[in-house]
SENU-604344 format. One line per field, with one value per residue (C-alpha): chain; residue number from 1; residue in one letter; x, y, z. Coordinates in Angstrom, 3 decimals, always signed. Layout:
BEGIN
cadena: c(A,...)
num: c(NUM,...)
residuo: c(a,...)
x: c(X,...)
y: c(Y,...)
z: c(Z,...)
//
This chain:
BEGIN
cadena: c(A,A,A,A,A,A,A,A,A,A,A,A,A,A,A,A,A,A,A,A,A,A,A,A,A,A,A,A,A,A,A,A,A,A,A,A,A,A,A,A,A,A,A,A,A,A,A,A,A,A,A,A,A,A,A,A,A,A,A,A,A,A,A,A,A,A,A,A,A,A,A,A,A,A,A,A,A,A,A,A,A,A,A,A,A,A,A,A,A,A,A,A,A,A,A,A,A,A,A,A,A,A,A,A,A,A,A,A,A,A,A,A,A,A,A,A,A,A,A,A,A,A,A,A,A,A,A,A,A,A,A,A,A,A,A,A,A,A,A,A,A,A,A,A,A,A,A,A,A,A,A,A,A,A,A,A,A,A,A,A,A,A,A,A,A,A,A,A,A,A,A,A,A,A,A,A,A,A,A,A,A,A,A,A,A,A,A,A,A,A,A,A,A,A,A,A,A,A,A,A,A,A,A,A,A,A,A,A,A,A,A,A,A,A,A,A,A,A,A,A,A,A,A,A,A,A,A,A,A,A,A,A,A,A,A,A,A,A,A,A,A,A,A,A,A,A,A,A,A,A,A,A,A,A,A,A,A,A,A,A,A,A,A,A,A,A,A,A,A,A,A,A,A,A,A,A,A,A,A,A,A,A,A,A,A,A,A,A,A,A,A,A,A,A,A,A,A,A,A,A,A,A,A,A,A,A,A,A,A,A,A,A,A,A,A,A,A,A,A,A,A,A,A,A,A,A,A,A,A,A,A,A,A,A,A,A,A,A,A,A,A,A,A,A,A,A,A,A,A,A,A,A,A,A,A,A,A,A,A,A,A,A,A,A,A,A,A,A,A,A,A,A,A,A,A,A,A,A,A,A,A,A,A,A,A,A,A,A,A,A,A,A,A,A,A,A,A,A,A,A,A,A,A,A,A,A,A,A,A,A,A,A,A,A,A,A,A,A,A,A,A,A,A,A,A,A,A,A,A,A,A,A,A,A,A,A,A,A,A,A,A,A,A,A,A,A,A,A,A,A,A,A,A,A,A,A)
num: c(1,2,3,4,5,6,7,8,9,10,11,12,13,14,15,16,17,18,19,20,21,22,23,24,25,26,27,28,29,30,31,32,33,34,35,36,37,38,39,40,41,42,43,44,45,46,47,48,49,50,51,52,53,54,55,56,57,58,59,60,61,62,63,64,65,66,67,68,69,70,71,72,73,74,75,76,77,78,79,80,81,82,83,84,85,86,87,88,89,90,91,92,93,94,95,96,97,98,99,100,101,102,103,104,105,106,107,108,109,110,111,112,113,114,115,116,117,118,119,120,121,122,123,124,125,126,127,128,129,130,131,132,133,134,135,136,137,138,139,140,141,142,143,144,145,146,147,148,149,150,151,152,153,154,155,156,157,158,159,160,161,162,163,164,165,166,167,168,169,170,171,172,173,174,175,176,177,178,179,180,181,182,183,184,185,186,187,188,189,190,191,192,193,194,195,196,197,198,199,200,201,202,203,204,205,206,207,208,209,210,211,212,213,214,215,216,217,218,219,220,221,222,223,224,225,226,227,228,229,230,231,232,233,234,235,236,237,238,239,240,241,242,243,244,245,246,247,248,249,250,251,252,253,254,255,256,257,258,259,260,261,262,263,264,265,266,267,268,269,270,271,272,273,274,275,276,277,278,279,280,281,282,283,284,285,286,287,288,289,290,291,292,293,294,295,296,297,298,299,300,301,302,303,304,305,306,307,308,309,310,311,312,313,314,315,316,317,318,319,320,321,322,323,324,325,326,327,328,329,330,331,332,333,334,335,336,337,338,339,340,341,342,343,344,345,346,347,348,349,350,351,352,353,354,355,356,357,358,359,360,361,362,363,364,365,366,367,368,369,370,371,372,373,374,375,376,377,378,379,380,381,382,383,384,385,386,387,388,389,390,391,392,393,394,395,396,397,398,399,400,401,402,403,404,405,406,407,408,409,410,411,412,413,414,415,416,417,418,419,420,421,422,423,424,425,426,427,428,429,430,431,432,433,434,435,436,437,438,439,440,441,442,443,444,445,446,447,448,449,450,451,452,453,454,455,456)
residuo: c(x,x,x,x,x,x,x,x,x,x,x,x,x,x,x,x,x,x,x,x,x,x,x,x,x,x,x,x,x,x,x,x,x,x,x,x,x,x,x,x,x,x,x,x,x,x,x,x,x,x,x,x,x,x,x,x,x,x,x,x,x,x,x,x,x,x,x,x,x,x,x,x,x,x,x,x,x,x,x,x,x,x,x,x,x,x,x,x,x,x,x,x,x,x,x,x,x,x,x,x,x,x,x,x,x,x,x,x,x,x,x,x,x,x,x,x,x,x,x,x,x,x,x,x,x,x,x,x,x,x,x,x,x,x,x,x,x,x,x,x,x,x,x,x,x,x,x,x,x,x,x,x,x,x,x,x,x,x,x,x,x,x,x,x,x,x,x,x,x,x,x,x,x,x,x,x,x,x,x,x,x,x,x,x,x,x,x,x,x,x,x,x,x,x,x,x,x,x,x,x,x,x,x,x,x,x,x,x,x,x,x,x,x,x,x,x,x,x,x,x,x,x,x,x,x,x,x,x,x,x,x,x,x,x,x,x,x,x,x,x,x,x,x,x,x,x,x,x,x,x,x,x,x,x,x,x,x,x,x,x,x,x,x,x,x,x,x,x,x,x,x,x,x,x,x,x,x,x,x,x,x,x,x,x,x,x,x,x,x,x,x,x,x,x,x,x,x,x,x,x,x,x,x,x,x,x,x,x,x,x,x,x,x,x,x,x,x,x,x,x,x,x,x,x,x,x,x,x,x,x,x,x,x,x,x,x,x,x,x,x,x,x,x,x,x,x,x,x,x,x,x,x,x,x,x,x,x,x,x,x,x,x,x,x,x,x,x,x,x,x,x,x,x,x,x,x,x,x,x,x,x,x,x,x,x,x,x,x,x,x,x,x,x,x,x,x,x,x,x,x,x,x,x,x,x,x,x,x,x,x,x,x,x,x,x,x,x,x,x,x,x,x,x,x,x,x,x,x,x,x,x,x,x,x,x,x,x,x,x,x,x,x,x,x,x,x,x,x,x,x,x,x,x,x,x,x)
x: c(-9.951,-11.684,-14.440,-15.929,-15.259,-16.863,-20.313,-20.353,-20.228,-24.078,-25.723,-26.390,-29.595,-27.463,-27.161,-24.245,-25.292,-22.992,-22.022,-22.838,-18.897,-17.603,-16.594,-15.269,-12.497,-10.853,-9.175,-8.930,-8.162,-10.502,-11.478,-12.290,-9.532,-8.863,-5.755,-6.069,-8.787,-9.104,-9.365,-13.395,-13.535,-11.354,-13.153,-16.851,-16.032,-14.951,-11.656,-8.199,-6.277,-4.322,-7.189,-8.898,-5.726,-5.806,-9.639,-12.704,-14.521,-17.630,-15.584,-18.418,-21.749,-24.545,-26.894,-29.761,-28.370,-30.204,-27.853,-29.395,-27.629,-24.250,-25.193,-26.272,-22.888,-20.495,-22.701,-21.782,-18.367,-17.423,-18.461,-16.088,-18.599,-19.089,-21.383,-23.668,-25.980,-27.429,-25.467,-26.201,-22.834,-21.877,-19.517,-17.140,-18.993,-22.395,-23.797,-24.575,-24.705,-26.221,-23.894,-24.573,-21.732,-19.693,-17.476,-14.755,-12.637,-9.524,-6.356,-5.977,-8.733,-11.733,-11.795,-14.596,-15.898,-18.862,-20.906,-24.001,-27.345,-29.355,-31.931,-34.995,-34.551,-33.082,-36.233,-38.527,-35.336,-34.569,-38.612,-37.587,-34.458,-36.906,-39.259,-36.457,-34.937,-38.470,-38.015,-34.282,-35.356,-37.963,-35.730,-32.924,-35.751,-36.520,-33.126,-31.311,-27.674,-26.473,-26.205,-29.177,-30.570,-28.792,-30.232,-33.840,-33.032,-31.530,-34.484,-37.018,-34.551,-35.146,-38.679,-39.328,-36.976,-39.342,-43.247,-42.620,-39.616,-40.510,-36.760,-36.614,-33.010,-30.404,-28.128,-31.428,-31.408,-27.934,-27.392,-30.565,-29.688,-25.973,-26.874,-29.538,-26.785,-24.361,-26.634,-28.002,-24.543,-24.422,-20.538,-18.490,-15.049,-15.344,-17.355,-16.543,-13.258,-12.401,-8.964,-7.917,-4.930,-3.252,-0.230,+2.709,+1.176,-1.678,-2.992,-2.666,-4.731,-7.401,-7.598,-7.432,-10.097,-12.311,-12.049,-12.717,-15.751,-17.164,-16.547,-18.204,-21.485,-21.543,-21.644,-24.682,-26.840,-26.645,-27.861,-30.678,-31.336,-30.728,-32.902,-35.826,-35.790,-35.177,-38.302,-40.180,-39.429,-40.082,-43.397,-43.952,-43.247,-45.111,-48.200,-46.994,-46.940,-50.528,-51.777,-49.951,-51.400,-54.799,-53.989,-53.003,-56.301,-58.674,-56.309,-57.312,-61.325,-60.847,-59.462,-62.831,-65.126,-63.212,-64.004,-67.879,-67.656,-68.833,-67.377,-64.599,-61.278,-59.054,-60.297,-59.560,-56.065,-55.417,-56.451,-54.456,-51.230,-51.471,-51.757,-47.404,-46.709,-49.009,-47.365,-43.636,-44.569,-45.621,-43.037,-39.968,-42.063,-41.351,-38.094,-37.735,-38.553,-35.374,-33.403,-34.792,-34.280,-30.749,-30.196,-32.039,-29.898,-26.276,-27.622,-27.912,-24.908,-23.116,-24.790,-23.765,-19.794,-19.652,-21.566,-19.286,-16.269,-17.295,-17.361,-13.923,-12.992,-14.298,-12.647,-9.306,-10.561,-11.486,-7.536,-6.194,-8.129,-7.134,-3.433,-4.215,-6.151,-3.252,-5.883,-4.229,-0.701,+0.367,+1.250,-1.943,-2.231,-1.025,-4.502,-4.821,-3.054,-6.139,-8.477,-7.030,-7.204,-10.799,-11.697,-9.651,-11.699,-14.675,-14.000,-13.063,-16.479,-18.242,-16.255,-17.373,-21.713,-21.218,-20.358,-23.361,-25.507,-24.728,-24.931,-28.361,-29.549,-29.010,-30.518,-33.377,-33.397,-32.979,-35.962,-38.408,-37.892,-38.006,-41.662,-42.329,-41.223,-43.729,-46.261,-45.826,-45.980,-49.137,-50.904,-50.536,-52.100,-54.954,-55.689,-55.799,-58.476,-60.895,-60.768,-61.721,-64.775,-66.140,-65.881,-67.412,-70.224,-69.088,-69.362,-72.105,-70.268,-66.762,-67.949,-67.249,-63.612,-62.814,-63.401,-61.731,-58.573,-58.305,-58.735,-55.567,-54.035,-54.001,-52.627,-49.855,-48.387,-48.710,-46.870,-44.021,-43.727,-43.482,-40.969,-39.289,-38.768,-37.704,-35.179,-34.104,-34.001,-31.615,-29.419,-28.931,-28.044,-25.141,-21.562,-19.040,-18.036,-14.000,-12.203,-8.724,-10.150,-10.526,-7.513,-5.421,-6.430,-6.159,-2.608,-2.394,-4.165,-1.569,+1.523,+1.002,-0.173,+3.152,+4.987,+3.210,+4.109,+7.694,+8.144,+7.539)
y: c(-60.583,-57.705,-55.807,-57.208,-61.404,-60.441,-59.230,-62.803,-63.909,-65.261,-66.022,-69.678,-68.945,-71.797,-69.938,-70.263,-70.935,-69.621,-70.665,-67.490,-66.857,-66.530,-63.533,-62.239,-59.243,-56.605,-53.535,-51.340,-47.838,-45.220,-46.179,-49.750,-51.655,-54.384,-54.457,-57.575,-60.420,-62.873,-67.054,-66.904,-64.350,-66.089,-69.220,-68.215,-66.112,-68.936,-66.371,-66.854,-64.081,-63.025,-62.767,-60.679,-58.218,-55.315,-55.970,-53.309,-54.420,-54.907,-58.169,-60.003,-57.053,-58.779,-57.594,-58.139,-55.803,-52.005,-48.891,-46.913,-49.224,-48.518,-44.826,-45.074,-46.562,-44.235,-40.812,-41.870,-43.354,-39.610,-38.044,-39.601,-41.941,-45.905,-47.515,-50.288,-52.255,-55.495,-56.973,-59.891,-60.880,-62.767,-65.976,-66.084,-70.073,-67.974,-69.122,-65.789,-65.540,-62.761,-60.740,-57.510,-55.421,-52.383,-50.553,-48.301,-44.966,-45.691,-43.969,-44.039,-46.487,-48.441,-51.817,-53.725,-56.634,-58.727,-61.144,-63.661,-62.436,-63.581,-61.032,-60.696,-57.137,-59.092,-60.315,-57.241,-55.019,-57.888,-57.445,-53.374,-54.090,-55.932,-53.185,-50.645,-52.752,-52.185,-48.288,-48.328,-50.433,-48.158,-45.331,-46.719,-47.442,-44.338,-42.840,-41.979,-42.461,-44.677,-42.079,-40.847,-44.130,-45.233,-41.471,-42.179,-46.062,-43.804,-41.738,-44.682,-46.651,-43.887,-43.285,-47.257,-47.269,-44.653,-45.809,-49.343,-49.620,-46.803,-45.108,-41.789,-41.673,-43.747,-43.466,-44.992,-48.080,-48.412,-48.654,-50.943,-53.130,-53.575,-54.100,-56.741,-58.690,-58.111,-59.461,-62.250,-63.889,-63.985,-63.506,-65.132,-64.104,-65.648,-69.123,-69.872,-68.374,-69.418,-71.955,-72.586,-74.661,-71.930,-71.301,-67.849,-64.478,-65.558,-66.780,-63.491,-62.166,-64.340,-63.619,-60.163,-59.860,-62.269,-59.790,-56.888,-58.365,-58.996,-55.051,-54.049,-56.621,-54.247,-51.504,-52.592,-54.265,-50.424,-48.857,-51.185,-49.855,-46.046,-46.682,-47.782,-45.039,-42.631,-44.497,-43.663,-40.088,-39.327,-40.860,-39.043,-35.810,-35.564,-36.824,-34.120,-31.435,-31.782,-31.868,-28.605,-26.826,-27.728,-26.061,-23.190,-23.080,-23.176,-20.627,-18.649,-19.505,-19.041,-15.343,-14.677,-15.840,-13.900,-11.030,-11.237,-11.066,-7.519,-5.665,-8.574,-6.656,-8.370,-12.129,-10.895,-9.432,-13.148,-14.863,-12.808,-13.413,-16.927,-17.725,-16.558,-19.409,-21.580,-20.470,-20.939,-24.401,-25.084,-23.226,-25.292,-28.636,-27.468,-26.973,-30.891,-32.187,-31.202,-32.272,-35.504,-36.078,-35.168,-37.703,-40.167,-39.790,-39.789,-43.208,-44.710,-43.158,-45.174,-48.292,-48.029,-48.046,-50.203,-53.014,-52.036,-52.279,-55.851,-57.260,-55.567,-57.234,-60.371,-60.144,-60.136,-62.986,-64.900,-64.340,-65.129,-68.812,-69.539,-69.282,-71.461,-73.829,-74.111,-73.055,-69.440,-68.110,-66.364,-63.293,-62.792,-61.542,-58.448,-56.910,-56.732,-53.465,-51.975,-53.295,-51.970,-48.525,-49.107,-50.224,-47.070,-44.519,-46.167,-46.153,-42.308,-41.846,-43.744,-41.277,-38.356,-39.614,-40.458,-37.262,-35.562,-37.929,-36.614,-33.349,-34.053,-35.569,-33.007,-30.216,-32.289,-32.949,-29.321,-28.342,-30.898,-29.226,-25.765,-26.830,-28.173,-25.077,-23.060,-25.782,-24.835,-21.321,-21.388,-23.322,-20.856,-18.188,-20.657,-21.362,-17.205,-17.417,-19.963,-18.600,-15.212,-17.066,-18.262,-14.775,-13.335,-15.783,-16.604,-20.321,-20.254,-17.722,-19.625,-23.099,-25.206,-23.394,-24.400,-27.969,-27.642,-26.423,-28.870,-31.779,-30.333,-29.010,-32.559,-34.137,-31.865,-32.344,-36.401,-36.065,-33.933,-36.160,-38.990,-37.405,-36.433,-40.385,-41.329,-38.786,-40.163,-43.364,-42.009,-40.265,-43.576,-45.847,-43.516,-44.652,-43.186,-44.971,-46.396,-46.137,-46.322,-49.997,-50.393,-49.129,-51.297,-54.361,-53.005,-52.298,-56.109,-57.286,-55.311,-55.872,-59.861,-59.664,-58.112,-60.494,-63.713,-63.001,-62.298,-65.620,-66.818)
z: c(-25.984,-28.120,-27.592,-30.678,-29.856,-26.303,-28.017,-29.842,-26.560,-26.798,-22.854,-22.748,-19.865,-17.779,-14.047,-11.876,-8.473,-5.885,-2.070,+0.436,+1.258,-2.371,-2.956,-6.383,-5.640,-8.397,-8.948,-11.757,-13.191,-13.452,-17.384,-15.695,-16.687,-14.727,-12.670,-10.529,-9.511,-7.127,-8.015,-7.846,-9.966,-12.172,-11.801,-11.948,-14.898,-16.906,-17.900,-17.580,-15.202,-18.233,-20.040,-17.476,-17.051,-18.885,-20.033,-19.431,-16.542,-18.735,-20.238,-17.601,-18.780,-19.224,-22.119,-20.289,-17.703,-17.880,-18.939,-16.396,-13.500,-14.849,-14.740,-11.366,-10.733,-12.372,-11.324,-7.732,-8.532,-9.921,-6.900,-5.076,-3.520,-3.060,-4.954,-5.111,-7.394,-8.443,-11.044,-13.446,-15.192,-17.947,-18.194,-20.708,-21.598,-21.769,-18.260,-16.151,-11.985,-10.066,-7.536,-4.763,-6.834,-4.408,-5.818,-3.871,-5.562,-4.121,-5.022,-8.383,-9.054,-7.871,-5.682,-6.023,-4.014,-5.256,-3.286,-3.870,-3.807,-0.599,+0.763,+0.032,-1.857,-4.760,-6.344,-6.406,-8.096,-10.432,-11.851,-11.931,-13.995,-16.312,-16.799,-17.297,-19.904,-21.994,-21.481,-22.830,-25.379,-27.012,-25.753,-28.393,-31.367,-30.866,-31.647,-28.646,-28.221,-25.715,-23.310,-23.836,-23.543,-19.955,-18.584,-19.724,-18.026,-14.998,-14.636,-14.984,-12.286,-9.718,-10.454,-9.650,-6.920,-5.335,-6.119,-6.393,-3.429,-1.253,-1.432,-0.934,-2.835,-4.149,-1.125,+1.321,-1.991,-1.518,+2.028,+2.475,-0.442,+0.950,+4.596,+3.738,+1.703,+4.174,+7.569,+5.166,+5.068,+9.156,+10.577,+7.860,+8.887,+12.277,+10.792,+6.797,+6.634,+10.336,+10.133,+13.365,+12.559,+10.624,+11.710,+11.744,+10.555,+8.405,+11.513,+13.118,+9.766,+10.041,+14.189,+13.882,+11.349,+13.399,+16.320,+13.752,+12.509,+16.017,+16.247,+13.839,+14.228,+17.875,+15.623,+13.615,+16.525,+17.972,+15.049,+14.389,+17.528,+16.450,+13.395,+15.106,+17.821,+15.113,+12.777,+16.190,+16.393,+13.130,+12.999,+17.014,+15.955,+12.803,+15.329,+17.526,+15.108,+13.908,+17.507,+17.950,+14.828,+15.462,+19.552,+17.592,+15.408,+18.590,+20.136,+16.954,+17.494,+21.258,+20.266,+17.315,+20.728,+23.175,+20.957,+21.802,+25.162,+25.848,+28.609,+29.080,+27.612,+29.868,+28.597,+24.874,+25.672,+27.366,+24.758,+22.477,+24.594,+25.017,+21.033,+21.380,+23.069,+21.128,+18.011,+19.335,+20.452,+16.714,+15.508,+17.687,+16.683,+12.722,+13.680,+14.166,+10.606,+8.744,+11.678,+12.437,+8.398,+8.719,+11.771,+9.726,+6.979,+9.131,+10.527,+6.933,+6.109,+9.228,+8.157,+4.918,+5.609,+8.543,+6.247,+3.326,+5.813,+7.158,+3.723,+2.810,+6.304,+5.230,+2.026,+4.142,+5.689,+2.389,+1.226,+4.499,+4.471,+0.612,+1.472,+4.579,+2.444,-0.504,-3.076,-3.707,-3.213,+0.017,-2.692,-3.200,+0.531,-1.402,-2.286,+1.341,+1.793,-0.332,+1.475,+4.961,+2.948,+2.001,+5.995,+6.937,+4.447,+5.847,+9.826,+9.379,+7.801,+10.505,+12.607,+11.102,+10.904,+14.355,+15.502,+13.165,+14.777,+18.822,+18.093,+15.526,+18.543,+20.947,+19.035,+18.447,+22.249,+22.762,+20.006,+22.195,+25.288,+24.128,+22.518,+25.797,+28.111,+25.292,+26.253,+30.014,+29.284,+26.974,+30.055,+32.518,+29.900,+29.730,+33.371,+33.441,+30.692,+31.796,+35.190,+33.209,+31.539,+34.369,+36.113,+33.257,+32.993,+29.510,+28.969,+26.445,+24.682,+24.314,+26.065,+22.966,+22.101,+25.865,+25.298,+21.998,+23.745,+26.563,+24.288,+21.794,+24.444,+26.767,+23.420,+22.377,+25.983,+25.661,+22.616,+24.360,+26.840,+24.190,+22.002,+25.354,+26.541,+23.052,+23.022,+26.435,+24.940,+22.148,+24.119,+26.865,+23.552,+22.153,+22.381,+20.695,+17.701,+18.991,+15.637,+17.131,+18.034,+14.681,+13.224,+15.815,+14.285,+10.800,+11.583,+12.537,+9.232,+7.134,+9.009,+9.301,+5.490,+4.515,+6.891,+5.516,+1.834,+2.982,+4.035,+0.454)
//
């Protein structure tokens, strides 16, 4: 089919509803041609496979679909990155169905794997797409090339994404987006795709990617559980911080009153010693925010490949039970291999963000207690000084920067012992991602894959 007889393609408005476990699988070259696609894809498209074969991926665009998405896409795609996006396709009969769209570079190409929409996140970026389609719009009346146009969509995307979504980048869209669709279709490998009278190696698929699945769902009950510890320090420590800078401001007014006190050297020279401290506790508290965004950012990064290697897995899962079910050929247990790769690219990841996320933790661990051995050493400086004030009769002199301090001071060390217990929390939840677990039953998947289309 040409380029041109798709555009006469006009959309009907009819929606295709689809069931939670379809999942519409394809590979193609880096220009987008498509290599191969699975029977829903063939289905829900309303093509034939030979008519899919060979054709631009954008056979299924839908017009209503903003440039600026497909930019999003490809700018990540090029980096060498997965990417993900909302997707409203077209039908080759003019009826349209919404899909969760990831795409994986792989070799020398991109798999993609396409499910329903289902969480909530849907509805509010569906009403973005909307307004974005206005800007490009104008954008194009106004001249622009279509390049031009899908940047100025681009921009207006991630402007949106930010004041109307509250995502601080694409990457934090993408791996929310993705791991909302992902939970919202609850454990299909092990329920929907389960066939427990298969029989010979595509049994063996189907078990092993049952027992990978159950993995994984481990994985992603443990970082819920890093995310909200991590949600807590962030939210601690920025407390923390402004506790600590207003300490070291009534340090600073404790010094200007110190300074009156005639014949009273000694209090002034304390008071001047124990701002070091004060500022070194600040100081090792400041230290935290760029860390604590890094750890925040290896977490999403985890999230984000172990959901996008549970739907690969249940993408197995979905071939395994067609052949089982008679309603696709055991040869088409051959995309499997590709999606063993993608799990594999994706478990070496999680390998790699779980190790930045120990040792994020422990110099964050490490920054907390060095602000709280500064704490320690700032309150002995400031038992020295009151006892100096009261020796030197001075309480009407620096009476109200006393109080001042005490107050800060008994808040900056609650905070310290706060970020303190979280970080105990932290470090009592980490286990080292096992991704030789993982590859075993990988191994499994593609061996018995390879085995069950040999029997053909």
């Amino acid at each position: 089919m040409t380029d041109r007889t798709r555009e006469r393609i006009a959309p009907s408005g009819v929606e295709q509803i689809l069931r939670p476990e379809e999942l519409f699988f394809s590979t193609t070259d880096r220009r987008g041609l498509i290599r191969t696609g699975n029977s829903i894809f063939v289905r829900v498209s309303r093509y034939s496979l030979s008519e899919l074969t060979g054709a631009p991926h954008n056979i299924v665009r839908h017009p209503d679909m903003p440039a600026g998405v497909f930019q999003m896409v490809w700018d990540r795609l090029l980096a060498g990155q997965p990417a993900g996006a909302y997707m409203q396709n077209l039908s080759k009969d003019g009826s349209h169905y919404w899909v969760f769209a990831t795409i994986t570079p792989l070799g020398d190409g991109f798999l993609s794997v396409r499910m329903p929409t289902r969480a909530p996140l849907f509805q509010p970026v569906r009403e973005l797409y909307d307004y974005v389609n206005e800007i490009e719009a104008r954008a194009a009346k106004d001249g622009l090339n279509r390049r031009d146009v899908a940047r100025v969509g681009l921009d207006q995307l991630n402007q949106l994404l930010h004041s109307q979504l509250g995502f601080t980048s694409q990457s934090e869209f993408f791996t929310e987006a993705l791991t909302a669709e992902v939970t919202s279709r609850s454990r299909l490998a092990s329920s929907a795709f389960a066939r427990p009278w298969a029989q010979g190696p595509v049994a063996e698929v189907l078990a092993a990617t049952g027992t990978l699945e159950n993995l994984m769902a481990s994985l992603v009950q443990r970082l819920e559980g890093y995310r909200a510890i991590s949600d807590r320090l962030v939210e601690s420590s920025t407390t923390v911080l402004g506790v600590a800078r207003r300490l070291q401001n009534a340090v600073a007014t404790a010094q200007q009153a110190s300074a009156m006190v005639e014949r009273a050297a000694v209090l002034r020279n304390v008071a001047e010693v124990m701002a070091t401290p004060a500022h070194n506790a600040v100081r090792a508290l400041e230290g935290l925010v760029p860390r604590l965004a890094a750890l925040r950012s290896y977490i999403a990064d985890l999230r984000f490949r172990i959901a996008l290697a549970t739907l690969h897995n249940d993408m197995v899962a979905l071939f395994a039970a067609e052949v089982v079910d008679g309603t696709a050929p055991p040869t088409s247990l051959g995309e499997v291999p590709a999606l063993c790769d993608a799990v594999h690219e994706s478990a070496t990841e999680m390998s790699v963000k779980a190790q930045q996320v120990n040792q994020t933790l422990r110099d964050v661990v490490h920054e907390v207690t060095e602000a709280g051995e500064r704490l320690m050493e700032f309150r002995k400086f400031l038992g020295q000084w009151q006892i100096l004030v009261m020796r030197n009769r001075a309480e009407s002199i620096v009476g109200e920067s006393m109080r001042q301090i005490d107050e800060e001071f008994a808040a900056s060390w609650d905070g310290i012992e706060m970020l303190r217990s979280l970080g105990r929390d932290f470090e009592s939840t980490i286990v080292p991602i096992d991704v030789d677990a993982l590859e075993r039953q990988m191994s499994i998947i593609r061996a018995k894959a390879v085995e069950s289309r040999e029997m053909v």
